[in-house]
N, C-alpha and C positions, 0 to 999 in steps of 0.2 A: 396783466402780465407786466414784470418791471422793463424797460424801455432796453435796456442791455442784453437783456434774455432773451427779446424779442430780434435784434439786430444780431446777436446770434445765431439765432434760432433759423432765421431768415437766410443769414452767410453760407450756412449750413446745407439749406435746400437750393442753393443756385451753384454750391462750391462744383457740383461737375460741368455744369454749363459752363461755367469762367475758367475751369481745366481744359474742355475741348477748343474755346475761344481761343486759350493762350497757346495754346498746339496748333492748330489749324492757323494762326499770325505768323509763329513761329516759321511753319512750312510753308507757306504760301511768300515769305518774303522773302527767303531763297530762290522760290518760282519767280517772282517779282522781279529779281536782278537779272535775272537768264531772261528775261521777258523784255525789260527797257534798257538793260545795262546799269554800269554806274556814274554815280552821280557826287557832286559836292554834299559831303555832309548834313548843310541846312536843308539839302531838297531831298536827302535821304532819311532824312529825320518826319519831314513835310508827309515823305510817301507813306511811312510806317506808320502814322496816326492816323492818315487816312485810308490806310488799309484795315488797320483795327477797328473802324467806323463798320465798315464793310463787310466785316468778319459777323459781327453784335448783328446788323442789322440784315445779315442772308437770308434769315425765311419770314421776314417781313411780308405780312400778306398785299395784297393789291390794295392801296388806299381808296375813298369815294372821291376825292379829288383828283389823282391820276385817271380815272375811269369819267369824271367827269369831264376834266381838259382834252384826253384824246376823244372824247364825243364831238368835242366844240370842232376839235380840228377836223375832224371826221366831214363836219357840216361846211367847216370851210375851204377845205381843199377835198380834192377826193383823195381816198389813200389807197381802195383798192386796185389790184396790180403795181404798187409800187415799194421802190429799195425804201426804208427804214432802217437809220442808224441809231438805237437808246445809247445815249451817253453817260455812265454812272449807276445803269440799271439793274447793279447787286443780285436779282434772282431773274427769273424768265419770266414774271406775271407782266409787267408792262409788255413786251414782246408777244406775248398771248395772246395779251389784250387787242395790241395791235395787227393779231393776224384773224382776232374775230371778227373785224372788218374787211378783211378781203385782203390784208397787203399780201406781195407774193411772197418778200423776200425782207425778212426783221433780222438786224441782231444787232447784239449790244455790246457794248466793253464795258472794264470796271476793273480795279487793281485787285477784285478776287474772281473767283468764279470754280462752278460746280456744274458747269452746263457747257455743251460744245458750241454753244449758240450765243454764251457772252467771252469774247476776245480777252485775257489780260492786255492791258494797254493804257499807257497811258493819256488823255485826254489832252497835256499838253504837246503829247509828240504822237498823233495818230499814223496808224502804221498803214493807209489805204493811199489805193493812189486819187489824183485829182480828180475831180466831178465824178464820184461813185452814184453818190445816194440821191434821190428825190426829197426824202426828209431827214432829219437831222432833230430828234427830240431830245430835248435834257430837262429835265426836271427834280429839282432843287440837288442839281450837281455845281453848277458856275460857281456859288458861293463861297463851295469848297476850293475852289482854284488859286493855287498858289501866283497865278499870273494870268486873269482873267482875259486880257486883251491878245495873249497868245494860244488860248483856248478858243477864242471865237474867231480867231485867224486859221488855224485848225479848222474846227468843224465847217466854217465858208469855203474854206479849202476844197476838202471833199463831194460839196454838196453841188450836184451839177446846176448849169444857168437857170437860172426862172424857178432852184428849188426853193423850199420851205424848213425853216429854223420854228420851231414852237419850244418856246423856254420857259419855264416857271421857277420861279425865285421866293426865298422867303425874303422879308424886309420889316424893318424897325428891330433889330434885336442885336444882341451885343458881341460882337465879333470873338471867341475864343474856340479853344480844342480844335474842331476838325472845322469849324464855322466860322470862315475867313473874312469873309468880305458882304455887309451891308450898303446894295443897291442905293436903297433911299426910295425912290421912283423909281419911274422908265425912264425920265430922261437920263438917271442915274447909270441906267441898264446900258443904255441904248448909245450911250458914249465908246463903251467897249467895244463894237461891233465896227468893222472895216467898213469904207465906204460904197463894198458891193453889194450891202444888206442896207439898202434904205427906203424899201418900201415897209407900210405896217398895214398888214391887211387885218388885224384884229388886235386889242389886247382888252384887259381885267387889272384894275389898279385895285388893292383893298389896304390904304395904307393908313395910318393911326397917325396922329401928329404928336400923343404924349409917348416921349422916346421912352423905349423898352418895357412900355405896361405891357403891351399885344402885338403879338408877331402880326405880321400882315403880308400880302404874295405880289407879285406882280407875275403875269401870265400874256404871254405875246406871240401873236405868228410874222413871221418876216416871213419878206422873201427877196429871191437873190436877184439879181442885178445881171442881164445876156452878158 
């Protein structure tokens, strides 16, 4: 089949997917503004890309590696009976996940949502009040932040004394579209975080030293500071 006819062919069988996509961006970023208010330009421009991220990626099923990180944390903190904040967690599987372990009380935010159980909200301006949560998961959200060190001032925020931050990041890959900001390492990571997050009771480096052959993660549990 000639190479044109086939990118056709193809445009063709997705064109209603990428019609309900660009509806549901549409409408939801009218919700979006009644949801955070407004903003300068460049961080309304910021929201809208990573809202379309979010749109694409809604019924993303539960990854082996999300299901694998919250086992790790499972093993190193306990979770059940406990508040659970997903930060950036686009559909309800992580939240599932985390109530197949026993938590009482999970939910998430994310600049979309189809669920009563994930908040619109912005992650730079969380709408809860101080010391809510026990834990405080995100995973491979930070990166997307347009101002990472006011994102981990936020979610510290929230999270009451002696909680738990468990974060997973991608690393080594090249920063564009909705994919802001490369870590490097943990130390890289671990610069962002206020000085009431400095213990490390776990983490997982998988980092590559030839720059942007292989993505690579870093995975870490804090914990907060009485």
């Amino acid at each position: 089949m000639p190479q044109k006819l086939f990118h056709t062919l193809r445009n063709l069988v997705f064109l209603p997917r990428n019609i309900m996509n660009f509806v549901l961006q549409r409408s939801h970023s009218k919700t979006l503004k009644k949801s955070i208010g407004e903003h300068p330009e460049p961080y309304q421009d910021y929201l809208y890309t990573q809202l379309k991220r979010s749109v694409v990626k809604r019924n993303s099923p539960i990854q082996d590696r999300t299901k694998i990180f919250i086992d790790k944390i499972s093993k190193v903190v306990p979770v059940a009976d406990k508040s659970i904040l997903c930060v950036g967690c686009r559909n309800i599987q992580e939240i599932e996940y985390f109530r197949s372990k026993g938590a009482y009380r999970v939910i998430g935010i994310d600049l979309f949502s189809e669920n009563p159980d994930i908040y619109i909200m912005d992650m730079h301006e969380l709408k809860f009040q101080d010391n809510l949560f026990d834990i405080v998961y995100s995973s491979h959200s930070l990166e997307h932040a347009y101002n990472p060190g006011l994102v981990t001032k936020e979610i510290t925020r929230v999270l009451k004394p002696n909680g738990i931050i468990a974060i997973e990041v991608p690393v080594n890959f090249e920063p564009r579209g909705a994919d802001l900001v490369d870590f490097i390492n943990l130390t890289g990571l671990m610069k962002y975080f206020p000085r009431e997050i400095s213990k490390l009771l776990w983490y997982e480096e998988n980092v590559f030293t030839e720059k942007y052959k292989r993505t690579g993660y870093i995975r870490a549990i804090l914990k907060k500071n009485l």
